[in-house]
C-alpha positions in Angstrom: 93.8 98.8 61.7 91.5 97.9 64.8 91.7 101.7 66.0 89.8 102.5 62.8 86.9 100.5 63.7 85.8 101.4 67.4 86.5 99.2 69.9 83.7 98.4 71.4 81.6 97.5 68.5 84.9 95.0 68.1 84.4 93.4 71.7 80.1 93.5 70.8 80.7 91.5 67.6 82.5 88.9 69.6 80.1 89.1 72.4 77.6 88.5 70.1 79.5 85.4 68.2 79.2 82.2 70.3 82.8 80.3 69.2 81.2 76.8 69.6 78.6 77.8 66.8 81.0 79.0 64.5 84.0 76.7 64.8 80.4 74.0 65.0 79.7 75.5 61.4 83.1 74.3 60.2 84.1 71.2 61.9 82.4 68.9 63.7 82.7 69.3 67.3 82.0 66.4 70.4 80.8 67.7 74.0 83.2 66.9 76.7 82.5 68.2 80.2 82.4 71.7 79.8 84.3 72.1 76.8 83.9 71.0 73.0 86.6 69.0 71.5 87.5 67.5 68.4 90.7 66.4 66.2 92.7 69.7 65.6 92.0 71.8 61.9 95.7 72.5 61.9 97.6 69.6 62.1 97.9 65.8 61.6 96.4 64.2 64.8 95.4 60.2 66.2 93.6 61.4 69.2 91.4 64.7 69.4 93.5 67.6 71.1 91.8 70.8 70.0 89.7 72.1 72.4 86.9 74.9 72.3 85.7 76.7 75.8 82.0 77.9 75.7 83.1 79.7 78.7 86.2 81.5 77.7 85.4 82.0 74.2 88.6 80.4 73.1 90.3 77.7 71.5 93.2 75.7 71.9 95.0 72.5 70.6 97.5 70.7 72.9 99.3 69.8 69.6 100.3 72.3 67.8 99.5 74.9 70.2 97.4 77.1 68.0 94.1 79.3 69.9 92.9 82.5 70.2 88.7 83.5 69.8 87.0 83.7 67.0 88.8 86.6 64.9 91.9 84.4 65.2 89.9 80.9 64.3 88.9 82.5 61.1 92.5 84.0 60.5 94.3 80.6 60.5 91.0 78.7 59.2 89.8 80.7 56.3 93.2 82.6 55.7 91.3 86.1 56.2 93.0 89.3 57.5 91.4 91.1 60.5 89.4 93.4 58.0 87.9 90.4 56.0 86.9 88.9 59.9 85.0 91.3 61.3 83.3 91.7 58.0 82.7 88.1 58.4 81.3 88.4 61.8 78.9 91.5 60.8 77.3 89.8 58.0 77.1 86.7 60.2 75.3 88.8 63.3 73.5 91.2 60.6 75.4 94.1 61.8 76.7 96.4 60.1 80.0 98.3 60.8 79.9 101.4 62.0 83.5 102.7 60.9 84.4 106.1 62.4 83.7 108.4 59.7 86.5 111.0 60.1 89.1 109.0 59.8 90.9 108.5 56.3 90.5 104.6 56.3 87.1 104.7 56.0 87.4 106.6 53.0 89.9 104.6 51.2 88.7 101.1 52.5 85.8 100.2 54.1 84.3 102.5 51.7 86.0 101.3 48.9 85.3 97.6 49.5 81.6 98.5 49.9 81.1 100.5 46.8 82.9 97.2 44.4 80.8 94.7 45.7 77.8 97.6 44.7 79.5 98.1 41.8 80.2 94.7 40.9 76.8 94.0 41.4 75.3 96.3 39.3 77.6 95.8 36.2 77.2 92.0 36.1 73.4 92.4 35.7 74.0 94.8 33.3 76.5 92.1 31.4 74.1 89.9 32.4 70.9 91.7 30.4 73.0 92.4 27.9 73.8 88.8 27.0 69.8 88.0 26.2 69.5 91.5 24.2 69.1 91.4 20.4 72.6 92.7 20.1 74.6 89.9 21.4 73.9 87.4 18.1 77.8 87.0 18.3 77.8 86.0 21.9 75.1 83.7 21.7 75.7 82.0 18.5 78.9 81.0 20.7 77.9 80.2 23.1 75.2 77.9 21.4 78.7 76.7 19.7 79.8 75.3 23.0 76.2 74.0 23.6 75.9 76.0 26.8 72.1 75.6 27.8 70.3 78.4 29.6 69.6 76.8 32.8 73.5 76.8 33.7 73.6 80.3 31.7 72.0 81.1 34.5 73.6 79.7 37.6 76.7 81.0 36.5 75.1 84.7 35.6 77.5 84.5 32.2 76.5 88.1 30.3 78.2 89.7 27.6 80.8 92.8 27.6 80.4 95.2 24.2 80.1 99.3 23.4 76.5 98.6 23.9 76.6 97.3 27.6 80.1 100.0 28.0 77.4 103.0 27.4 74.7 101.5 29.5 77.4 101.0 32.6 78.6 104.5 31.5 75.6 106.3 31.9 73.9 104.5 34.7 76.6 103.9 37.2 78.8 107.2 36.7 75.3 108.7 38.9 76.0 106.9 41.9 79.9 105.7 41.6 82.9 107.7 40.1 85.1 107.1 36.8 87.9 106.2 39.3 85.6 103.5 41.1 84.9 102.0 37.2 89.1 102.2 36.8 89.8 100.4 40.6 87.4 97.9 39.5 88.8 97.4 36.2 86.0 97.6 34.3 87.4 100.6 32.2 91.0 101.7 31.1 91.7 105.5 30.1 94.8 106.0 27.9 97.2 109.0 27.8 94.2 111.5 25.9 91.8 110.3 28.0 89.6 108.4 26.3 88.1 105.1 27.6 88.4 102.3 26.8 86.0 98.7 27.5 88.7 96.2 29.5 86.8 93.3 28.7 85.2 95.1 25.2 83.6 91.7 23.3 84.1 89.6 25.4 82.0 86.3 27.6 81.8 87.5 30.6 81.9 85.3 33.9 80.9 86.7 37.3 83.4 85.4 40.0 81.5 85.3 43.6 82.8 84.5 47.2 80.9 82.4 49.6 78.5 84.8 50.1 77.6 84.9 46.6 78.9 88.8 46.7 80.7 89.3 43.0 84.2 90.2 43.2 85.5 90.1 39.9 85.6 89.0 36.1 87.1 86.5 33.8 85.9 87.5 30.1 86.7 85.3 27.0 87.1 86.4 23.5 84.8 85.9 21.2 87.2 86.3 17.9 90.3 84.5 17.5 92.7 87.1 19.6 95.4 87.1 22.3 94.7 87.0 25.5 91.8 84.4 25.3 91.3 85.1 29.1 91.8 87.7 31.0 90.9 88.7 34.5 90.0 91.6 36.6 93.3 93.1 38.5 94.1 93.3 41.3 91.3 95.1 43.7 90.5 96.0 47.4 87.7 92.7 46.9 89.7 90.5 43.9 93.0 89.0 45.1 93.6 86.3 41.9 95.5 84.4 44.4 92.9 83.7 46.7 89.5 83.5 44.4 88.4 79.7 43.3 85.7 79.7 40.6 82.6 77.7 41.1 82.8 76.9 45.2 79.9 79.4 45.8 77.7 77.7 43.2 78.7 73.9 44.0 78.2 75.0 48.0 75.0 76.4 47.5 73.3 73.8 47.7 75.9 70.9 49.2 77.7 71.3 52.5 78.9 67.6 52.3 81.2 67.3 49.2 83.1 63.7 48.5 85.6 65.6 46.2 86.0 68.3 44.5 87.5 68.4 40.9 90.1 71.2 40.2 89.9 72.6 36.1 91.9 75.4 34.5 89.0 77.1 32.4 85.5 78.5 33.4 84.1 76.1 30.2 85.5 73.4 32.0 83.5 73.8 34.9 80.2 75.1 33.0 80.5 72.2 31.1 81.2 69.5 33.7 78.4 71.2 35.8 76.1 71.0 32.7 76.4 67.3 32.2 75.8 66.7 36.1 79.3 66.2 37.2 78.7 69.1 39.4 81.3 69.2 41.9 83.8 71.2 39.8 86.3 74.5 40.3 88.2 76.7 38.7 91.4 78.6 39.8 91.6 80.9 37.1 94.3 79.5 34.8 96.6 80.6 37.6 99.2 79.0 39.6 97.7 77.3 42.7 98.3 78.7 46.1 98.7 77.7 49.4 95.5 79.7 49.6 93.3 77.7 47.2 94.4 74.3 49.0 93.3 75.4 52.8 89.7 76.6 51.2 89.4 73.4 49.1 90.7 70.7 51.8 88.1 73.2 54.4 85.2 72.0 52.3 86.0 68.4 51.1 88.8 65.6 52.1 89.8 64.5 48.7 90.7 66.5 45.7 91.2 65.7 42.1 92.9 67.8 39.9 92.5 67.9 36.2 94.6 69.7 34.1 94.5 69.9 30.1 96.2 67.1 28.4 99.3 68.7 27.2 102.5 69.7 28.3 101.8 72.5 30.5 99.1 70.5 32.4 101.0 68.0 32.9 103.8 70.4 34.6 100.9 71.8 36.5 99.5 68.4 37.9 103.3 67.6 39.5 103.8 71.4 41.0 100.0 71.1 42.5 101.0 67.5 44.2 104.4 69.6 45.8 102.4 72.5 46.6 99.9 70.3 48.3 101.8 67.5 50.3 101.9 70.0 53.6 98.6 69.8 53.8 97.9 66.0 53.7 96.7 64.6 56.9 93.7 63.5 58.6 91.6 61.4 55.8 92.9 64.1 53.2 93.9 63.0 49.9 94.8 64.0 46.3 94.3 62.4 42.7 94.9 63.1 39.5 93.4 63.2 36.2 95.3 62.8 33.0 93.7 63.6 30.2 94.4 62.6 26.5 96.9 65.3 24.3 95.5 67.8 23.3 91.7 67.8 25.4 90.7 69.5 28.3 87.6 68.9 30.8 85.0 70.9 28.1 86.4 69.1 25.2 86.6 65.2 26.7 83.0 65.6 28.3 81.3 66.8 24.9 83.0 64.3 22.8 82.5 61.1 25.1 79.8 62.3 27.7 78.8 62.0 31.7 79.6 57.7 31.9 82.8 58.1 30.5 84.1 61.0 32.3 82.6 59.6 35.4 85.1 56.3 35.0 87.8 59.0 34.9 86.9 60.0 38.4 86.8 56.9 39.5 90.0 55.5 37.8 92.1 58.7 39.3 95.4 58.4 40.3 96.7 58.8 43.7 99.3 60.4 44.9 101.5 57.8 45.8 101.6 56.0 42.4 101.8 59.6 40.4 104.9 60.5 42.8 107.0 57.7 42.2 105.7 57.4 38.4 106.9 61.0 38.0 110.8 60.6 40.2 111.6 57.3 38.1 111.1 59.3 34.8 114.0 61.7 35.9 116.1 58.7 37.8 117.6 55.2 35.9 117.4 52.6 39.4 119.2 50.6 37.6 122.3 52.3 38.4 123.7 52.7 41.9 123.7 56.3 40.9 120.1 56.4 40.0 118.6 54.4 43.3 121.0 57.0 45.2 118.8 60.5 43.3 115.7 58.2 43.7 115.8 58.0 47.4 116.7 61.4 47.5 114.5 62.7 45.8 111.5 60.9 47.2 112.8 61.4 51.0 112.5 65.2 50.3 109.0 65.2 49.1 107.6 62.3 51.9 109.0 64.4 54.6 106.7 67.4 53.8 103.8 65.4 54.4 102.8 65.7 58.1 100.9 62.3 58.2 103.1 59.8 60.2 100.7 56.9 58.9 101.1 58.5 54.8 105.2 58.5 55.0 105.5 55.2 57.1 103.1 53.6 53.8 105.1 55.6 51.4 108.8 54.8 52.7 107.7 51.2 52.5 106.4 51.7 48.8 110.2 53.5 48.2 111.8 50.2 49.6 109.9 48.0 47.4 111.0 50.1 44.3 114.3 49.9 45.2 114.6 46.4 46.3 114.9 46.7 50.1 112.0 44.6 51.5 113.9 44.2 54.9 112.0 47.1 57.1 115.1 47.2 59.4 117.5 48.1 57.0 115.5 50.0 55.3 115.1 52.4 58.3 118.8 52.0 59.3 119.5 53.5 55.3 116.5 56.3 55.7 116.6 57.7 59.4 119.0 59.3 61.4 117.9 59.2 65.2 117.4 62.8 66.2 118.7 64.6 69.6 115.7 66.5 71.5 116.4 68.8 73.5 114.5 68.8 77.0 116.0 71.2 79.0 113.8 74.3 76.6 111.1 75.0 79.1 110.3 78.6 79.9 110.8 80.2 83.3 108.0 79.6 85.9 107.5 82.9 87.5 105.0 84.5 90.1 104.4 86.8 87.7 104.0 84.5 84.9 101.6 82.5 86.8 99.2 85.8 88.1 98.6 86.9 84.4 98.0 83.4 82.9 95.0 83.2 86.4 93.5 86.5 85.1 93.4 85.9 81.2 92.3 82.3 81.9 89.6 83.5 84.5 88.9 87.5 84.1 86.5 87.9 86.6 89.1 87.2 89.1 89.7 90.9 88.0 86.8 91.6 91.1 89.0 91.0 93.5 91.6 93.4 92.8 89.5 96.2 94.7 92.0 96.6 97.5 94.7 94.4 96.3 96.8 96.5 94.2 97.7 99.7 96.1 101.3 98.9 96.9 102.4 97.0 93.8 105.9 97.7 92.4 104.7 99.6 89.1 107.9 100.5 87.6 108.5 96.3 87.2 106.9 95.6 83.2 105.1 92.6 84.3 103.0 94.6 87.2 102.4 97.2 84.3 101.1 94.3 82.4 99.0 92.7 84.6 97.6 96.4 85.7 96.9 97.0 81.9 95.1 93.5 81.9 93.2 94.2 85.1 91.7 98.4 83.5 90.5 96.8 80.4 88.6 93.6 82.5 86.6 96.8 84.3 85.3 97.8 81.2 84.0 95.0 80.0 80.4 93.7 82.1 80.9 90.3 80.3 84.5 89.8 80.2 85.8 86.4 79.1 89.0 85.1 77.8 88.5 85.6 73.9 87.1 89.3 74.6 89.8 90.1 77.0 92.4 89.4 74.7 90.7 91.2 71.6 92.1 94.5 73.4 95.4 93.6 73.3 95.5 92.8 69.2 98.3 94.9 67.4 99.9 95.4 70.9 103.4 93.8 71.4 102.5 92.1 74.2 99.7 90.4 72.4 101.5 87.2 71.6 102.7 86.6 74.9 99.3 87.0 76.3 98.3 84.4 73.8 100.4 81.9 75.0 99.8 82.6 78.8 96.1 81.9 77.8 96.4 78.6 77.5 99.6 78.2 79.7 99.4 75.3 82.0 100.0 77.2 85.0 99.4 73.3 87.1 96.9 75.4 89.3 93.3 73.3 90.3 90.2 75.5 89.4 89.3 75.0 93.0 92.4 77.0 94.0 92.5 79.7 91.3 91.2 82.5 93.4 93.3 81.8 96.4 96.2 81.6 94.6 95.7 84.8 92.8 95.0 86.6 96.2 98.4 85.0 98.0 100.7 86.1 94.7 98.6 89.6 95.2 99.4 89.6 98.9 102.8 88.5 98.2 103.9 91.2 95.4 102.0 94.0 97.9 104.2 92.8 101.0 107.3 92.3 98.8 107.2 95.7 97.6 105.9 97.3 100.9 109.5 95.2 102.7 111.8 96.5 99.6 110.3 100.0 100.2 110.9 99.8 104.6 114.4 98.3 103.9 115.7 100.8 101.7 114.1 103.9 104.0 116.0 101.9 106.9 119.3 101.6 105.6 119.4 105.1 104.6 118.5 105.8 108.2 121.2 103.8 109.4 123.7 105.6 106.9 122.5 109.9 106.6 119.5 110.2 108.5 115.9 110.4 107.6 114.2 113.8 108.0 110.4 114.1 109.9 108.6 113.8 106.6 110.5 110.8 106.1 110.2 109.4 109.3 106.4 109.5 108.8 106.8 108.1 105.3 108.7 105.0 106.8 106.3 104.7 109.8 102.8 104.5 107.5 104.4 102.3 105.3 105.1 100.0 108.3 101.7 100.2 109.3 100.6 98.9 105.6 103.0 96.4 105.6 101.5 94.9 109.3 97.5 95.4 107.9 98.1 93.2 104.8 100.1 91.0 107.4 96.5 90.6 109.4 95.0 89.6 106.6 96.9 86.8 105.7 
């Protein structure tokens, strides 16, 4: 994918991109010495072990061993692909990306993305117009039905999807976009004669934006009483259901610092929560929530309540989301619950008993903890040895997904109590089995090993290769390696360790470079150059030796001929001027 987009404008945009300001942007970061540091994104951590070098452009955690530069911070971080990154990067540095244009990608993707977000742009203000026209009576009588004011009408950019807003898109977008860009987007459907047909024909229609505000897709809501009440845009080179949260872009607008977040099924929900000034609320779509939605929400707040309507299906909902979500609890992160009365949801409870009340229901959610066990005991009688035996079972599985040491030591001693074992010991003589770890897995240390992990940790050592790499052994893969590493540092004015990698992406040695990025090759900074030169003048005279005692045993043996005789004889007087040097 990276050959579509030339390379150097890749290695500029991370030039450009300073890693301390971005990861800064996301996480709170402490100076120490030359380096930033700070408890690790990634994992459940007491002490800070996640490191950020100004210097190198990289970042590592001595816990879980994650790093890479920026591209790879925002892959883990925000869950992008490498496309969605360097898009991320341009709009951060204002520059735009200059895909090669004879290549089919650009065509069929860059392109493509481009002209939706254009697209989706222009046909929600059309929507969006259409709404306030004298020809949407239906639309706004219903809306003034679910005493939606015009302020939030508004912030959310709700419009109104009919024949009369089909024939405005029709005739002013099909000048600038083609049919097939109105089908990709999903904004029209043509059946087997060919005619079209309006996807979202009488329908509310609700703008869905990413965190740059850029609209992506559509949820529409029927008017009439018909099935589906909802329905989405598809599936689209912008609009990935899976990933889009309704409402972040709006609530982030204009807080960075958010206590919770509350998690709804409906757009009304949210509207109507945000209406009555509990404004920290998002939508998933009414679809089943991903590992996706929980690294975006837990990236912008520490706790997060879900509430679900008040029937059977929410209630199902509420106990898959807890599952779904007990990976990611650690650090100060938490989840509570909201259970609503039968038969109510968010935009129904808030009209009928108003801000105080739903405001006590935030503050009387249920934790975790307390809707676990509440939920385990429904399926499993403790009064029966049988019972307590499915009970501890059951709850053992779930507690041991949480990474939090502190959460499952709280929580086991929650599951004694339950069951009637208050005696700690016993308890962890029934729970634990001791476990036997393996010491004896580290990897090979290697000359080799060591010379690549000194040039990808330091790249300008690549200045002193000049006249240091003549006689190396370049049928061996590492020297092919580390000769690979050493071309693409001369290329580069302002090398550093984030950059230097960046060439290597989609190659198969890229992972193994990775990790010999922040190997611990036990090397002092003091000695990192004269180390690199003696495993330089070591390979050199190791090769040159090899070369002498092979041309000398086959002298012994047959004979070597003039040319030969030469050969052996300049090689011998290589081998005594890198001795010198020494």
């Amino acid at each position: 994918m990276t050959g579509k987009i030339p390379k150097i404008f890749i290695n500029e945009l991370i030039l450009q991109t300073n890693i301390v300001d971005l990861i800064q942007s996301k996480i709170q970061l402490k100076k120490k010495g030359k380096n930033y540091q700070t408890k690790c994104p990634f994992h459940e951590e007491k002490t800070p072990s996640f490191t950020v070098s100004y210097e190198k452009q990289f970042y590592h955690c001595f816990g879980c061993h994650s790093h890479g530069n920026v591209i790879d911070f925002l892959m883990n971080y925000d869950n992008l692909t490498f496309i969605e990154c360097i898009e991320e990067l341009s709009i951060l540095n204002n520059i735009p990306i200059p895909y090669k244009n004879n290549t089919i990608y650009t065509k069929n993707k860059y392109k493509k993305r481009q002209n939706l977000y254009d697209l989706m742009k222009n046909i929600s203000q059309i929507y969006y117009k259409n709404f306030i026209n004298k020809n949407s009576n239906k639309a706004k009588k219903y809306i003034k039905n679910r005493k939606i004011n015009k302020k939030i009408l508004n912030l959310f950019l709700i419009g109104y999807s009919n024949s009369i807003a089909m024939k405005k898109i029709l005739k002013t977008q099909l000048k600038k976009f083609k049919q097939k860009d109105l089908i990709d987007a999903g904004i029209i459907k043509i059946n087997y004669f060919g005619k079209i047909y309006n996807r979202f024909n009488e329908r509310i229609i609700f703008p869905i934006r990413d965190k740059h505000g850029r609209i992506t897709g559509f949820g529409g809501r029927i008017i009439e009483k018909k099935q589906p009440k909802y329905i989405n845009s598809p599936e689209t080179e912008i609009f990935h259901k899976k990933k889009q949260i309704y409402g972040l872009y709006e609530i982030k607008k204009k807080r960075t610092n958010l206590k919770y977040i509350i998690v709804v099924e409906g757009y009304f929900d949210v509207i109507s929560l945000t209406q009555f000034k509990i404004k920290n609320s998002i939508s998933i779509l009414g679809t089943a929530y991903t590992k996706y939605h929980i690294k975006i929400l837990f990236n912008s707040t520490n706790t997060i309540i879900f509430c679900y309507d008040g029937d059977t299906a929410g209630k199902n909902a509420s106990w898959e989301t807890l599952v779904k979500s007990l990976p990611y609890l650690y650090g100060k992160r938490e989840i509570k619950f909201i259970f609503l009365p039968k038969n109510e949801d968010p935009d129904s409870i808030i009209n009928k008993e108003g801000k105080k009340k739903f405001k006590n229901r935030i503050k009387n959610s249920m934790c975790m903890s307390k809707f676990l066990f509440k939920k385990i005991l429904e399926k499993n009688d403790i009064k029966t040895v049988e019972g307590k035996k499915n009970f501890i079972y059951n709850s053992i599985s779930l507690i041991k997904k949480i990474p939090s040491k502190t959460y499952q030591f709280f929580l086991y001693k929650l599951l004694g109590k339950k069951i009637g074992i208050l005696d700690e010991y016993h308890l962890k003589k029934i729970l634990f089995k001791k476990k036997i770890i393996n010491y004896n897995q580290q990897k090979k240390y290697s000359l080799m090993k060591v010379l690549i992990s000194l040039i990808l940790q330091n790249p300008k050592l690549y200045k002193l290769t000049k006249n240091n790499i003549k006689f190396l052994n370049k049928k061996k893969i590492g020297i092919q390696i580390f000769l690979k590493i050493i071309k693409k540092c001369k290329k580069e004015n302002n090398i550093n360790t984030g950059l230097l990698l960046e060439q290597f992406r989609n190659k198969k040695i890229y992972n193994i470079l990775k990790y010999l990025a922040q190997w611990n090759n036990m090397i002092s900074k003091k000695k990192y150059k004269k180390t690199f030169l003696e495993i330089l003048n070591y390979l050199n005279t190791k090769y040159l030796k090899n070369k002498i005692k092979k041309m000398i045993l086959k002298e012994n043996n047959i004979g070597l001929n003039n040319n030969e005789k030469k050969k052996l004889w300049k090689t011998n007087k290589k081998l005594i001027n890198i001795l010198k040097k020494k």
